[in-house]
C-alpha positions in Angstrom: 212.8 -54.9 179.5 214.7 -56.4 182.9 213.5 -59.3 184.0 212.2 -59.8 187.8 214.4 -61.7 189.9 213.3 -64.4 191.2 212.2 -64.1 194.6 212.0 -68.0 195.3 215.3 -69.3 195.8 214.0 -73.0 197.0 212.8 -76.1 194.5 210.2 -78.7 195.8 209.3 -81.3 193.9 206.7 -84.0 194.9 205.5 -86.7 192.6 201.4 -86.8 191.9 199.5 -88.9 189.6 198.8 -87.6 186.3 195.4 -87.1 186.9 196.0 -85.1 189.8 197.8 -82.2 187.9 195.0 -82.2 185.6 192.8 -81.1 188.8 195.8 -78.3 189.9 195.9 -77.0 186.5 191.9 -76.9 185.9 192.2 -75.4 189.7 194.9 -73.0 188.9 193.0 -71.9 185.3 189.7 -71.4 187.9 192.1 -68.9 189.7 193.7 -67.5 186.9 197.1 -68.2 188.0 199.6 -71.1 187.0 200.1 -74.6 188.5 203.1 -73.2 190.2 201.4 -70.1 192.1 198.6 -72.3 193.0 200.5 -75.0 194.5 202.4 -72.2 196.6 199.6 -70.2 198.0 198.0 -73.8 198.6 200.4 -74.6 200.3 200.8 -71.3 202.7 197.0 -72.0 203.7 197.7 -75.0 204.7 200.8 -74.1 206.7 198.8 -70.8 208.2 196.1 -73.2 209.1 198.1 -75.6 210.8 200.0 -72.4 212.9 196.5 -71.9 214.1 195.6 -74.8 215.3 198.5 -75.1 217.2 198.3 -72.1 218.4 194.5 -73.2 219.9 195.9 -76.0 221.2 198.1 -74.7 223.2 195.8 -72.2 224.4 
């Protein structure tokens, strides 16, 4: 079996306490994905939501 490339060519890494990647990982588990994808589409909401207040702002 070929593996998937890897469609993520950037790294990004933040530093959190401990007990916060307890919460992303019992988050992630509640989502059924890993800490990784969580953090990513968390991420893209937040950037999607900011685009859209911007864009009402300017309105």
């Amino acid at each position: 079996m070929q593996s998937r490339p890897n469609q993520y060519d950037g790294n990004l890494q933040v530093r959190v306490p401990k007990s916060f990647i307890e919460q992303l990982d019992a988050a992630a588990h509640r989502r059924m994905v890993n800490r990784a994808d969580f953090v990513r589409m968390a991420l893209q909401d937040r950037v999607k939501s900011e685009k859209a207040t911007q864009a009402g702002e300017v309105a």
